[in-house]
C-alpha positions in Angstrom: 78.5 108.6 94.1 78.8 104.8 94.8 81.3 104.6 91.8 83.9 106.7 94.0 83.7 105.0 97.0 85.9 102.4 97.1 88.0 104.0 94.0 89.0 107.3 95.1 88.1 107.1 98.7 87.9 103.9 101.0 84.5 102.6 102.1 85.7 101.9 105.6 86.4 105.5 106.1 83.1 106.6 104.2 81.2 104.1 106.4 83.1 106.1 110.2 83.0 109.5 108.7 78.9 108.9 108.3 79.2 107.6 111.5 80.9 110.6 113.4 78.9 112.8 111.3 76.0 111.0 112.9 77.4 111.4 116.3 78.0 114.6 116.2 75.2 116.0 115.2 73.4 113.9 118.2 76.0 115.3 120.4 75.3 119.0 119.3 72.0 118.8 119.2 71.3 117.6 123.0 74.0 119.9 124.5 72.2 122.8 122.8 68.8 122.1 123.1 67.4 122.9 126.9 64.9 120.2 128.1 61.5 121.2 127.0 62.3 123.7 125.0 59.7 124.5 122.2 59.3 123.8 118.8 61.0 127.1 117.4 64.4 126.6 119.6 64.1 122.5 118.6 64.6 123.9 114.9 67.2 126.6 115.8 69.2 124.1 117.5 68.6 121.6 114.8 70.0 124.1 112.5 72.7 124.6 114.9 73.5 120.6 115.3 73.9 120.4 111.3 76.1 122.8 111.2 78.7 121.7 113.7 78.6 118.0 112.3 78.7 119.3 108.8 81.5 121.8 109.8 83.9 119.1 111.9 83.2 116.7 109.1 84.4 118.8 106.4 87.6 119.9 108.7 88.4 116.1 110.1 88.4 115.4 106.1 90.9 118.2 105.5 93.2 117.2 108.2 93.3 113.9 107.2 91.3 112.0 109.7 89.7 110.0 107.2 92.9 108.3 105.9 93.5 104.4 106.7 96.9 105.6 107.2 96.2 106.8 110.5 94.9 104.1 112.5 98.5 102.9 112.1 100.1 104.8 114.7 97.5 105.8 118.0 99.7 108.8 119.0 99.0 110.1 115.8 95.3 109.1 115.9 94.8 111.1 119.2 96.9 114.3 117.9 94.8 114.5 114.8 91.4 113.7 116.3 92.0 116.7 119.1 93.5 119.0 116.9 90.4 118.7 114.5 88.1 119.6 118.0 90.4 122.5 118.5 90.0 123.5 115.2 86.5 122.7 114.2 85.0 125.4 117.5 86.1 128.2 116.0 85.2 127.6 112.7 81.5 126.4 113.5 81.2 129.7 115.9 82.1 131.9 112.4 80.0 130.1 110.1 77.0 130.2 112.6 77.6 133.8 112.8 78.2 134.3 109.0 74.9 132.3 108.3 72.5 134.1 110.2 71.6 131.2 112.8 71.6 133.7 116.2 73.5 132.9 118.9 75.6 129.7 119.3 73.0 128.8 122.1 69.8 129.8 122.1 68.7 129.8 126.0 70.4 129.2 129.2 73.7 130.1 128.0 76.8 128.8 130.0 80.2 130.8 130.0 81.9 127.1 130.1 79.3 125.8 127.6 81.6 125.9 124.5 84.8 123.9 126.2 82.0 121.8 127.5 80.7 120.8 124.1 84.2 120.3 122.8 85.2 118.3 125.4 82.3 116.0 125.1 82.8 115.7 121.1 86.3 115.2 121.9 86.1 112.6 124.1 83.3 110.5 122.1 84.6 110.8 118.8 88.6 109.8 120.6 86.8 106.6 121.6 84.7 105.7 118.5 88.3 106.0 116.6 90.3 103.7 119.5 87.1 101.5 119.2 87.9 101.2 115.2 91.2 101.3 115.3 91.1 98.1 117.6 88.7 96.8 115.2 91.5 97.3 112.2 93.9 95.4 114.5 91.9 92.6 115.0 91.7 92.9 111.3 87.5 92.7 111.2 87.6 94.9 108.2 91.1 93.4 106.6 90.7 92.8 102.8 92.7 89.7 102.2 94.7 88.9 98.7 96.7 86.1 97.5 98.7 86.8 94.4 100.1 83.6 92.5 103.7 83.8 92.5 105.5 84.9 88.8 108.4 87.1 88.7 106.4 89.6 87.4 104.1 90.2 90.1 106.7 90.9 92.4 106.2 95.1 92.5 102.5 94.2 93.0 103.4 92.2 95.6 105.5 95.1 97.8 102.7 97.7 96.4 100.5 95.9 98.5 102.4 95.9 101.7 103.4 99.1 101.7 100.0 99.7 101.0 97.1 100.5 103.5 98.2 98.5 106.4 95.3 96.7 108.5 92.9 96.9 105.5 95.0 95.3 102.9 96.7 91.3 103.7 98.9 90.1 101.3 99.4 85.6 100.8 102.2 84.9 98.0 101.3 81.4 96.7 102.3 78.6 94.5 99.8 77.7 91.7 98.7 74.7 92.9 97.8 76.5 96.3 95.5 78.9 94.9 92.5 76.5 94.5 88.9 78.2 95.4 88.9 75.8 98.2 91.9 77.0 100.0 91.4 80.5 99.3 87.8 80.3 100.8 89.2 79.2 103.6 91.6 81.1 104.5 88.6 84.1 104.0 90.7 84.9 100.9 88.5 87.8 98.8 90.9 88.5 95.5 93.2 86.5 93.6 95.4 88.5 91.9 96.9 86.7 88.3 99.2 88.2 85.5 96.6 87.3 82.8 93.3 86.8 85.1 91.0 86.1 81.9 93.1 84.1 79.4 94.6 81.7 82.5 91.1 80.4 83.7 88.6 78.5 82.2 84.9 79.3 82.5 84.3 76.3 84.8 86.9 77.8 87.6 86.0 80.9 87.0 82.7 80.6 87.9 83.8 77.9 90.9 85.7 81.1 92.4 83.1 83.9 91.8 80.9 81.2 94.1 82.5 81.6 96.3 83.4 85.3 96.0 86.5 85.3 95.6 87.4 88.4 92.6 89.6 87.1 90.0 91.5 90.4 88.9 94.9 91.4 87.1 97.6 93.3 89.2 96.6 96.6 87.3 93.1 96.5 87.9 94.0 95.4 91.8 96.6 98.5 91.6 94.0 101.0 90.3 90.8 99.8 92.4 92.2 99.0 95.8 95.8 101.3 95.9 94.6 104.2 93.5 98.0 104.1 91.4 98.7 102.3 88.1 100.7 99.2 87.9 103.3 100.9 85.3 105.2 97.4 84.5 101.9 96.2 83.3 101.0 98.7 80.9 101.5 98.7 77.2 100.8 101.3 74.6 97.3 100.1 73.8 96.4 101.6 77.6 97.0 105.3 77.2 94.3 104.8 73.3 91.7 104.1 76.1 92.0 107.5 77.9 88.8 109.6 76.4 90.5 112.6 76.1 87.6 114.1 74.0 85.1 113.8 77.4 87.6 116.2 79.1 87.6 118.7 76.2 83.9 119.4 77.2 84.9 120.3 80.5 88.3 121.9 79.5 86.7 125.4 79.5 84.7 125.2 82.3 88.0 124.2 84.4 89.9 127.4 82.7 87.1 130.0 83.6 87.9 127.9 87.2 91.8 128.4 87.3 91.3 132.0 86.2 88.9 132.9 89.2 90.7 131.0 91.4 94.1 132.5 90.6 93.0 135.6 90.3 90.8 135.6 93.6 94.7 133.9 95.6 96.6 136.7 93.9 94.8 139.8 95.4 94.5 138.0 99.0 97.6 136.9 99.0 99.6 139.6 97.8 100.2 141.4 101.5 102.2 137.9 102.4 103.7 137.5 98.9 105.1 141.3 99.4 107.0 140.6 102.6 108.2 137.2 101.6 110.1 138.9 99.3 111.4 141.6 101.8 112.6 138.8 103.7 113.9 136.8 100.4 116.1 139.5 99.7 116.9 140.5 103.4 118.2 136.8 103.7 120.6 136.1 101.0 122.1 138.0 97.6 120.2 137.2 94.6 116.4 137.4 92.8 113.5 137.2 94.5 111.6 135.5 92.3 113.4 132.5 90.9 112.3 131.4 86.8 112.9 127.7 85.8 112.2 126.3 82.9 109.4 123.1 83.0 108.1 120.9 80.7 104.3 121.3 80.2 101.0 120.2 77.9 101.9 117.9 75.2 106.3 118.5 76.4 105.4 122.5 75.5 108.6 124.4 78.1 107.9 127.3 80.0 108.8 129.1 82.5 107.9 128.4 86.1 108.2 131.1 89.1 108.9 130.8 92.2 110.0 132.2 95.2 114.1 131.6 95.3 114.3 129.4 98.6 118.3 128.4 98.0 121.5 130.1 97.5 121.8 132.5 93.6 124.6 129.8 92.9 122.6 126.7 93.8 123.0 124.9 90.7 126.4 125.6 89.7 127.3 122.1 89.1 124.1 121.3 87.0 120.3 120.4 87.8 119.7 118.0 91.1 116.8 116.7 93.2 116.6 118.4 96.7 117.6 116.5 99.4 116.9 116.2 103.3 118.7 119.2 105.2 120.3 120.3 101.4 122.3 122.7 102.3 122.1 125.1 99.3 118.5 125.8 100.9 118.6 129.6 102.9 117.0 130.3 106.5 114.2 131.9 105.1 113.8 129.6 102.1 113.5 126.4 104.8 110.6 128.2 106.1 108.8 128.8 102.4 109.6 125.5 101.1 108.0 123.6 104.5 104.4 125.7 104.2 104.4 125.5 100.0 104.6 129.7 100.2 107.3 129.7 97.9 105.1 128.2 95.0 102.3 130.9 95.3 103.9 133.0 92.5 102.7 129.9 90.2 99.5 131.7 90.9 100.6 133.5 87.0 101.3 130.5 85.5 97.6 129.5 86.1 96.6 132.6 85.4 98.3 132.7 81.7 97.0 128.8 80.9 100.4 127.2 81.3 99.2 125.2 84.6 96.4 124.6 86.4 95.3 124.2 90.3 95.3 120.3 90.0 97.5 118.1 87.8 100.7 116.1 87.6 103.8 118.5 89.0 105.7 120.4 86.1 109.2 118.7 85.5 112.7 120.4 84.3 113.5 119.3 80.9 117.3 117.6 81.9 115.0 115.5 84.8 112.3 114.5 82.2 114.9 114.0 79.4 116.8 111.4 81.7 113.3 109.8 82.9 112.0 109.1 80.1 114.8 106.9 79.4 114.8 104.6 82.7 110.8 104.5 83.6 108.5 103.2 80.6 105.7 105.8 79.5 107.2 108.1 81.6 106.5 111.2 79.4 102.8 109.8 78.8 101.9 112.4 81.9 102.3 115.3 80.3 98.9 114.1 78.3 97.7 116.4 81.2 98.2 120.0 81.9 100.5 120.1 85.1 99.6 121.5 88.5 100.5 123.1 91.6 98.9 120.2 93.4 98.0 116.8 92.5 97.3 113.3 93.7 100.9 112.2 93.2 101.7 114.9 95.4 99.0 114.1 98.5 100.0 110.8 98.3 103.4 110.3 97.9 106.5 112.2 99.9 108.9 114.2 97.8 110.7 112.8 95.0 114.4 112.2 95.1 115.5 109.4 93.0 113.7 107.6 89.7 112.2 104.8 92.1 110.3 108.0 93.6 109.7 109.1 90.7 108.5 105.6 89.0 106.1 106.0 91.9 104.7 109.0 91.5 104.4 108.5 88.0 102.0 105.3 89.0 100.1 108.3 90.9 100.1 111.0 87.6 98.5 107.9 85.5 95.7 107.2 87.7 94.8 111.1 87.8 94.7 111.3 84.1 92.7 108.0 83.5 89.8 109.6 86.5 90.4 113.2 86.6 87.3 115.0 86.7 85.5 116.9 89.5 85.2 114.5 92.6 88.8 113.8 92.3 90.4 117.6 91.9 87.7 118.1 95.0 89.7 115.6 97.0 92.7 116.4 96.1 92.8 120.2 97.0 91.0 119.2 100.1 94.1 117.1 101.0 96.6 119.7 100.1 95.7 121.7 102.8 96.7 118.2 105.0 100.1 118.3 103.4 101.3 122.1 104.0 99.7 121.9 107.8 101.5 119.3 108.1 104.6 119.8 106.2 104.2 116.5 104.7 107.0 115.3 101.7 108.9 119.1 102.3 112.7 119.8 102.2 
């Protein structure tokens, strides 16, 4: 486990979630439990406790409350941190019922107990977060970098401001500025070099690691600390490292997976499926479902469905990327497109092999064609089977132009280098934080 935090999740938000989840089982535990209660309701409401910290844990993770991203903006932080109390009651009432623990409350039950309780975890949990989010401005758990200036450092160096703001501080400096010395200083914990290894000798080396300060390259900076790959860095010799022969030992497990999974979506979702298409073809004149051709395993086509969410004649004039308000997009297909519905019928393309639940998004040929030609290693990704959802996709807004999708490629890499079960946890987790909130649609 300790070789994910800090990789695929930060260990600031590992360190409050363990906090909360502390606090709120303390919280549950003393509302529940009655002063001198005996031993049997101690355990019941023990029981009880871990559930409701286990349950708003898992839903604050979902929502996203566990991203550095949101102690940027403290409206934000306060809609989120409510909306998970609103949401988490409900959910722990069900699953106490569902598990056989009794009543919510074993004795002295209160009509007003519940809003009680979630007005007390509300309010607690509001100001642990202010409390931190200070802390992040005050910049007590900032991870400071200097990168030595060389032209070809300069997409690490705007990587790492518009990376996590208030845990990441970037210094551009000269040469001659970046002595251990300084760089202690200034509290300075990685210096960032194009050829860390072959630019030092042994003798500085060890002069910075005294004084911990991490001598790294920009991609292994871009990889540990952003979770993307540094694509300008890369060379040929990178994608012989991937061991694609440890995922072939997993590669039927995750089929048996995508077959259950899709199957189990299909039958439960097939009442909603049935009058989206009612309302598809109330709407406007054309199909319901909508085929594309994509580009999958190894550049293999095939076709992708979908529900049609713009106008029959959409693409008269040739293939092109969405855009914001795109007018060829119906009334009902705004709707679909903004809460992901109009990709469930990809449900079948997992279902026949040609995708699975979690991998790099399936690309037209004409896009991946024109790509490959302006972003190095671009068609490298489709070393992977693609998915409906993926980490370039939870992480990044919708694509509209090659510098998007140079980004997002940065995203694809990293999946394919770590993919495994922690990570396709995660991700799917997330999704659900991107349709709630209608994150990257259009």
């Amino acid at each position: 486990m300790t070789r994910f935090v800090g990789r695929h999740v930060s260990p600031e938000m590992v360190a409050l979630g363990v906090l909360e989840l502390s606090l709120t089982f303390t919280l549950a535990y003393i509302t529940m439990l009655p002063a001198s209660a005996p031993v049997m309701l101690e355990a019941r409401a023990a029981n009880h406790a871990l559930v409701v910290a286990l349950t708003v844990g898992f839903i604050g993770f979902t929502i996203g409350l566990y991203r550095p991203q949101i102690f940027q903006r403290a409206r934000s932080l306060l809609f989120n941190t409510v909306l998970g109390g609103v949401l988490s009651f409900p959910a722990v009432w069900a699953i106490s019922k569902l598990s056989g623990l009794g009543p919510y409350w074993p004795v002295s039950y209160d009509a007003l107990r519940p809003v009680k309780v979630v007005l007390i975890w509300t309010t607690a949990v509001v100001a642990l977060r202010f409390l931190f989010m200070a802390a992040v401005r005050l910049n007590l758990f900032v991870h400071r970098v200097a990168v030595v200036s060389a032209p070809e450092m300069t997409a690490t160096q705007a990587a790492i401001r518009g990376g996590r703001k208030g845990f990441l501080e970037v210094a551009v400096l000269r040469p001659e500025q970046a002595s251990a010395a300084a760089l202690s200083a200034a509290r300075v914990r990685s210096l960032i070099l194009p050829d860390a290894q072959d630019r030092l000798l042994p003798a500085i080396r060890e002069e910075y690691s005294r004084r911990d300060i991490a001598i790294e390259t920009a991609s292994d900076f871009w990889e540990r600390y952003l979770r993307r790959i540094d694509i300008d860095s890369l060379d040929q010799a990178w994608f012989a490292h991937l061991d694609e022969k440890r995922w072939l030992r997993t590669e039927a497990l995750t089929r048996v997976a995508d077959i259950v999974l899709s199957a189990l979506f299909l039958v439960v979702t097939l009442p909603l499926m049935a009058l989206v298409a009612v309302l598809v073809r109330l709407d406007s004149a054309g199909p319901v479902l909508y085929r594309q051709e994509r580009v999958g395993l190894n550049g293999k086509p095939f076709v992708l469905f979908k529900f049609r969410s713009m106008l029959a004649n959409a693409e008269a004039r040739g293939p092109a990327w969405a855009q914001a308000r795109d007018p060829r997009v119906t009334r009902v297909g705004s709707f679909i497109r903004r809460t992901r519905i109009d990709e469930l019928p990809q449900m079948f393309n997992v279902l026949r092999g040609e995708m699975r639940f979690i991998g790099p998004r399936p690309e037209r040929p004409h896009f991946v064609e024109q790509l490959s030609e302006l972003i190095p290693f671009y068609r490298e990704r489709l070393r992977v089977k693609p998915g409906l959802t993926g980490w370039a996709q939870v992480n990044y807004p919708y694509g509209a132009s090659v510098e998007d999708a140079k980004a997002k490629l940065s995203y694809d890499l990293y999946y394919a280098k770590n993919r495994g079960l922690f990570l396709d946890t995660l991700i799917l987790f997330s999704t659900v934080r991107v349709i709630l909130f209608q994150e990257g649609a259009r």
